[in-house]
N, C-alpha and C positions, 0 to 999 in steps of 0.2 A: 437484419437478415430475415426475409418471407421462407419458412417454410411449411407448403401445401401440396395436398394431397387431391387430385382434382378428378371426377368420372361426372359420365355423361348418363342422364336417364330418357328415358319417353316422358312425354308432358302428361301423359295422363297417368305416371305415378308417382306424381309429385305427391298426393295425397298417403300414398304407403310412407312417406319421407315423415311428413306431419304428422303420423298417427305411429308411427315406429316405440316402441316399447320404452328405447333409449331416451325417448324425446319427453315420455308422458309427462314427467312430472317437473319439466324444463320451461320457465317460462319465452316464450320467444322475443324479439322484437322485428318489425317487419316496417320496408319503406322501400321506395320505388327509386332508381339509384340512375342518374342520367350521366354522362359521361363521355366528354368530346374529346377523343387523341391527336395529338399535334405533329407534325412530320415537315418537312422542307419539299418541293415538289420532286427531287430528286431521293426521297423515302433515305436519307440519311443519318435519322435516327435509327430507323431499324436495320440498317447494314448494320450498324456498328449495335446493335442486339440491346438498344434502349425503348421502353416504354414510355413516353410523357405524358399524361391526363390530365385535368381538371375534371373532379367529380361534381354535383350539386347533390347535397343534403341537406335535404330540408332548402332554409334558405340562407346556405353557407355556401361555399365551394374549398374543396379539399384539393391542394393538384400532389401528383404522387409519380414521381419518376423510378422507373425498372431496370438495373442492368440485365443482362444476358445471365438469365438460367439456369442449371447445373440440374440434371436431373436425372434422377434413380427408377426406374421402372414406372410408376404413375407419379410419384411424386417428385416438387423441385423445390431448390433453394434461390434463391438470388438477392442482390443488394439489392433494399429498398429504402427511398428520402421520400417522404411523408407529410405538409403542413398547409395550413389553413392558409389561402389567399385573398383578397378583396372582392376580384371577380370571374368570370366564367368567358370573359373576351380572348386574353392570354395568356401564355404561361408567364409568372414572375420568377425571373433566373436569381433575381437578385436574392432571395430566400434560401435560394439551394446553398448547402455545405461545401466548400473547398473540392471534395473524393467525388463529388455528384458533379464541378462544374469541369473537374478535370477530364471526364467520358466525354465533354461538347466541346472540348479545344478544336478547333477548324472546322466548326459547323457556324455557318451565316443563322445567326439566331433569326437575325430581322426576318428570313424567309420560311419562320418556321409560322405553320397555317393548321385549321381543323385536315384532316383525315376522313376520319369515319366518328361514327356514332355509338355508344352502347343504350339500350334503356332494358332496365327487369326491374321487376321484384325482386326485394332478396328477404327472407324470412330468415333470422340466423337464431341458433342457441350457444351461448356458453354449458360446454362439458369440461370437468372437474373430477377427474380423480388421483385422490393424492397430492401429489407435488405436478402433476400435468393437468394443462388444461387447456381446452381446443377451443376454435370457436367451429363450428358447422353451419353452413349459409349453405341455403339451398336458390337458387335465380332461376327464376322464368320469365324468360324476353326476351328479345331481339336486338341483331349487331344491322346498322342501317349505314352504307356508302352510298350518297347520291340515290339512286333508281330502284337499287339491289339492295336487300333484305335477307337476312337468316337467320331460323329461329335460332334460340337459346335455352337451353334446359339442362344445368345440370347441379354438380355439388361439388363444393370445396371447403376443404377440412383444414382452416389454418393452425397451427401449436402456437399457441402462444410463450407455453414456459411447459418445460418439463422434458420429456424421452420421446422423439422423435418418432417409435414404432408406437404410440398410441394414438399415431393417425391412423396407421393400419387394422390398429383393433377394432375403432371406430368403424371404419370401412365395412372390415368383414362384416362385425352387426347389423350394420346398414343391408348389406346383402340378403339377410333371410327374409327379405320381406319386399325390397324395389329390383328391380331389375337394371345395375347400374353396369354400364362398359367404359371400355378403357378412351380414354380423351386427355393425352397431354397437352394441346395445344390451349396457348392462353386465351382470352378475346381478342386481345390483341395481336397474334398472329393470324387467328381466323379472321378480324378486322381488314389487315392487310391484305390478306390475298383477297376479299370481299371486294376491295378497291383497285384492285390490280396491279399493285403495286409487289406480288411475289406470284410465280406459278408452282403448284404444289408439284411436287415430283420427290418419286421415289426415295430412300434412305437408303445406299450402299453399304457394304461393312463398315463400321468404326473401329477403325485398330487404335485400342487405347497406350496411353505416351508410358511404357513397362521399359524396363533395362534390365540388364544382368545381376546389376547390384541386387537388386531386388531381394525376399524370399519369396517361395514357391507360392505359397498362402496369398503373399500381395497381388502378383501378379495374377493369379486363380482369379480373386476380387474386383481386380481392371476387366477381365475378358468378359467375366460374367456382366459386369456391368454396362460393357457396350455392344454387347450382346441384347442385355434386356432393351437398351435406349433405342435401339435399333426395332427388337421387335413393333415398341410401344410405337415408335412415330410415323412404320406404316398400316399403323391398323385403320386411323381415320380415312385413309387413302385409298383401302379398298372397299372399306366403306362405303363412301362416298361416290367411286370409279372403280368400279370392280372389273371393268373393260382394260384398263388399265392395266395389263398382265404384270406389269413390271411389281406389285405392290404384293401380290400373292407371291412371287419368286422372293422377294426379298424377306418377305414374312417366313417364306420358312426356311430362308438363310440361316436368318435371325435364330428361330426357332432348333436348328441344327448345331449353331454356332454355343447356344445354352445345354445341348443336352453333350456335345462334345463337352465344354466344360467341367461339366460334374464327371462323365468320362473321363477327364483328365486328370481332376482330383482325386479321383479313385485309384488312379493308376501309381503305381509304386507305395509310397511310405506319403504319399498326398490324400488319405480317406477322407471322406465325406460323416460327415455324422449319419444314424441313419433315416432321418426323415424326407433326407436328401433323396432317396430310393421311390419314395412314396412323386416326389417331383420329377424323377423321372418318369415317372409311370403317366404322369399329368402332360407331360410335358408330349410323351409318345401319344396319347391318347387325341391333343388337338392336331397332331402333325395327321396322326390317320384319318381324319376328320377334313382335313386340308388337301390330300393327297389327289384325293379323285377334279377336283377341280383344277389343280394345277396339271393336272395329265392330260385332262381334255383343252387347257391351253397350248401345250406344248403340241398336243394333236394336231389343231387348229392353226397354229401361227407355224409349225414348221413341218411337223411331219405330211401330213393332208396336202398342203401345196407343192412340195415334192411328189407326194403320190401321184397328182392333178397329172403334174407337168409328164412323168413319165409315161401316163396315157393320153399326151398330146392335147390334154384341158388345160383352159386358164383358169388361174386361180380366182376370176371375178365371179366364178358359179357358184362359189361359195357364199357369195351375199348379192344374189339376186336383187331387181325391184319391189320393193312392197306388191305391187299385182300380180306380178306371177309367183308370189310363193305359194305352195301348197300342201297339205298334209301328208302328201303322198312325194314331196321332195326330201331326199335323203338326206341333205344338208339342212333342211328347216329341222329335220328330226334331230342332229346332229347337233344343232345350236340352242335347241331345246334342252336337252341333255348337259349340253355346256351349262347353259344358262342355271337350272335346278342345281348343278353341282357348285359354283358360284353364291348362289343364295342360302343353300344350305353350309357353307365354310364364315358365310356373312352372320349366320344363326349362331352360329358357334365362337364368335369371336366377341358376339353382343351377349353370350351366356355369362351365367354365374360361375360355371364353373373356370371359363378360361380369365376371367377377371378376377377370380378366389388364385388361381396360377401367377394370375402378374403381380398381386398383394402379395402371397409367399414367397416369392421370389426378391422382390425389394424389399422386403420388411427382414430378409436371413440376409440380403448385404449390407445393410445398416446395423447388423451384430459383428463385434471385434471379430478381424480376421481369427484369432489363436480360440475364437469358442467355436469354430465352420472347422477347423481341419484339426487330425489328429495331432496327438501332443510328438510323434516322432517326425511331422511335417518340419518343426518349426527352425532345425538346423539344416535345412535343405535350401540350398541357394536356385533361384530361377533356370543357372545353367545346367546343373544337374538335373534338375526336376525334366527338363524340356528335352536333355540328350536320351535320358533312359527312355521319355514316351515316344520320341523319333523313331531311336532305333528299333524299338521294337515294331512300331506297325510298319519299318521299312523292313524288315525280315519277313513280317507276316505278307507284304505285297509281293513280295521277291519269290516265295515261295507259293505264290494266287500264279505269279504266270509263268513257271516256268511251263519249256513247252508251249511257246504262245499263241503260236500260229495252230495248232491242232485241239486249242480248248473246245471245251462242247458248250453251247448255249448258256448252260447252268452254273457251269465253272467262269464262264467268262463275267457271268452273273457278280460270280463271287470277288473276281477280279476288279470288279468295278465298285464295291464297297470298299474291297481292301483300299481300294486308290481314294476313295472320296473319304474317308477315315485321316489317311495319312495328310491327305490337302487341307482338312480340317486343322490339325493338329498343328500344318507346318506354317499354314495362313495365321495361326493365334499364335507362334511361337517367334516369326519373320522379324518382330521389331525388336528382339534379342540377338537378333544375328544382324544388324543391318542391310546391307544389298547382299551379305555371300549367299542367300538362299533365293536368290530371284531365278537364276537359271533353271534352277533344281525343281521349283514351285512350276515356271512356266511351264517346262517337258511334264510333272506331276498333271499339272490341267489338262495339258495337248491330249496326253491316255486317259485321263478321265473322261474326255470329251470324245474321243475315240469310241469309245466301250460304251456309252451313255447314246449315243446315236443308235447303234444297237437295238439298245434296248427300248428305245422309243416307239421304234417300232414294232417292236413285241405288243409292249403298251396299247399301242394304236390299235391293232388287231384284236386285243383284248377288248377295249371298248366296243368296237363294232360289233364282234362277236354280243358282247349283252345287250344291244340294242335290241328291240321289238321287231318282228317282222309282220306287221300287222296287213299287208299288202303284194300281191306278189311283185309289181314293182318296184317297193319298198325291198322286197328279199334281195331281187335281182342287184338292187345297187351296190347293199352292202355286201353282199356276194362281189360282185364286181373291185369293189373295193379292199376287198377281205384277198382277194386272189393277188391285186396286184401288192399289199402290203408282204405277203407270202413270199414274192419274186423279190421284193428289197430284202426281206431278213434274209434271203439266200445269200443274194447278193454281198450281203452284208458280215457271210458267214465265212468269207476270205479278206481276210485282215493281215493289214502287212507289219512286220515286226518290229520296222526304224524308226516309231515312235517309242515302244518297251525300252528298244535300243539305247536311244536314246537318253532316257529317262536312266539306266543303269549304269551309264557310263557318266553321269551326271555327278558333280562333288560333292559328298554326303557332309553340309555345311557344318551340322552339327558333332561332327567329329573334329572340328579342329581347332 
């Protein structure tokens, strides 16, 4: 079984790697590591989440098959079969172990072929302390498909023998000195899509497989951790596609879905230790950091071409020709604005400190549930644990709207955390109840989404409002815009109750 610890750096601090304090007195070994992965033209081994290589070393060849990953915030586990071959033309099945040949039952071996290519350097050190001991490779190179090329540069922290969190120790150290970010993806899933044989797209919730049986502690352990899997897998994605709105919405799904959590374990006889508080605080600090970007998405892709349309514009003015843009068009200021809030959420995702955030966080769920939650946690069964937090934020929303239709602004405000609170809790708690919370969930969204339009536009006129007016055409526009945004919040500001209605008259699954 592999398990590794894996972040991504700039190439040009590869040298803070080499020259790291941890490393001084480490002697290295370093070699240039070639590597051709095998697939069927229908990419068969990677549906079914296997890796197949032939490495060359030196003037050996290593082939080294992967099943399908398991993995905790940056780092994963997975089956791995390991042995020296003849040569570097094909894979020899006949070497593999029985449990390796059982993953390729109904795959046409015969039409299995190269893929793609890897080649780097890898400089590695054996670290040793105690009864652990790591090895740390650092690679810089490139993954080659055909035409298409991508660099390579980053570090992977394999354990070889010992305690699991002294990968993370590792890591941190590493930290005060390269600037490393989060990269779960192996080479060979980057390999893949390289070839076209997967298109990258977004990471939805993972509701992790929890039951009733459960205790409250275990179940705490599953959300948090498909929680973090989640965050970790779309950060390459905005990355990379930061146009891509869907990758920042889900990032701070993700990000919601973790700080509910710890909200959840606080709540009743389920405490948190308190360093837990200190990750909240971390946790709040990149979502604020993230906030302004996804507001001017939501500006852009919904609110803005609603505005367009209600002053009889089309939405294609929004993205003019390249030759008529110009400094003095509202929309170029507009995208501008986008774009700055966009790169600076990209800044903060490549920092130390939100990569020091996704280490503490996988390296406390890899500690025994019973040393994360208090000692009067540990007789509390799942279903208790999930009724007492239900009911109570279903009291606390029942009591946001009475009186629904006459809320003010700032109350309705309030009425729309209380419901995103509650949808949070009842979205992480649903696969303890099987289907009886679906209807309840669906009316929960309908008003979330209700009250959330709202306030979009609130938003909206927010933004515009800080924009510069460096021009009096420039003024005029967002004036113009600021006016008509003004007529929807009114608009907006009669709301009909049969969705509240609805949602109250709904079966309170968890009572019964």
């Amino acid at each position: 079984m592999e398990i590794e610890l894996k972040l991504a750096l700039p190439p040009q601090h590869a040298a803070r790697i080499r020259k790291h304090p941890l490393l001084a007195s480490l002697k290295p070994t370093r070699r240039t590591l070639h590597s051709i992965y095998f697939d069927t033209p229908k990419f068969d081994l990677m549906h079914r989440g296997i890796a197949l290589r032939l490495r060359r070393i030196g003037y050996h060849w290593v082939q080294t098959m992967k099943a399908e990953a398991r993995a905790v915030g940056a780092m994963s586990s997975r089956p791995e079969w390991e042995m020296a071959v003849a040569g570097g033309a094909s894979p020899d099945f006949a070497v593999l172990p029985p449990d390796a040949l059982e993953l390729l039952i109904g795959i046409d071996l015969a039409r299995i072929a190269p893929a793609f290519v890897t080649e780097f350097q890898r400089t590695a050190w054996q670290i040793e302390r105690g009864e652990d001991l790591a090895e740390l490779a650092l690679d810089i190179g490139r993954i080659q498909a055909g035409d298409a090329t991508q660099p390579l540069s980053e570090v992977e922290i394999e354990l070889k023998s010992g305690d699991s969190t002294f990968l993370f120790e590792l890591a941190t150290q590493l930290l005060e000195q390269a600037a490393l970010f989060i990269e779960p993806r192996s080479k060979a899933e980057r390999g893949y899509t390289l070839c076209g044989a997967t298109r990258p797209a977004p990471i939805k919730t993972l509701r992790p497989a929890i039951h009733s049986q459960q205790r409250a502690q275990e179940v705490w352990n599953a959300l948090m951790q498909a929680a973090l899997t989640q965050l970790v897998a779309n950060v390459p994605g905005f990355l990379e596609r930061p146009h891509d709105i869907e990758y920042l919405h889900q990032l701070r799904i993700a990000l919601r879905r973790l700080r509910t959590g710890i909200t959840l374990a606080q709540s009743g006889k389920s405490g948190l230790l308190a360093q837990s508080e200190r990750t909240v605080e971390s946790l709040r600090g990149v979502m604020r950091n993230l906030n302004p970007a996804r507001d001017w998405d939501v500006f852009l892709d919904e609110t803005l071409p609603k505005t367009l349309a209600a002053l009889g514009e089309p939405a294609a003015i929004l993205t003019p020709p390249e030759n008529t843009v110009s400094e003095e068009n509202v929309f170029t200021l507009i995208r501008e604005y986008a774009a700055a809030s966009r790169q600076h959420a990209q800044t903060v995702l490549r920092g130390s400190d939100f990569t020091h955030l996704v280490l503490d966080l996988g390296r406390s769920l890899l500690t025994p549930t019973e040393a994360i939650v208090s000692s009067e946690a540990k007789a509390i069964n799942a279903h208790q644990w999930a009724a007492g937090i239900l009911e109570k934020r279903w009291l606390k929303l029942r009591k946001r709207c009475r009186r629904f239709t006459r809320l003010s602004p700032e109350e309705r405000h309030m009425a729309r955390i209380a419901a995103k609170k509650l949808r949070y809790a009842a979205d992480a708690f649903a696969p303890l109840y099987g289907k009886r919370g679906a209807r309840f969930i669906a009316a929960l969204a309908d008003l979330q989404d209700m009250l959330g339009r709202a306030n979009d536009v609130h938003v909206g006129a927010q933004l515009l409002h800080a924009l510069p007016r460096k021009t009096i055409p420039l003024s005029f526009e967002l004036g113009r815009l600021e006016g008509a945004l003004q007529v929807e919040a009114v608009r907006n500001d009669t709301i009909s109750a049969a969705i509240w209605h609805r949602l109250a008259q709904s079966r309170l699954f968890w009572r019964e």
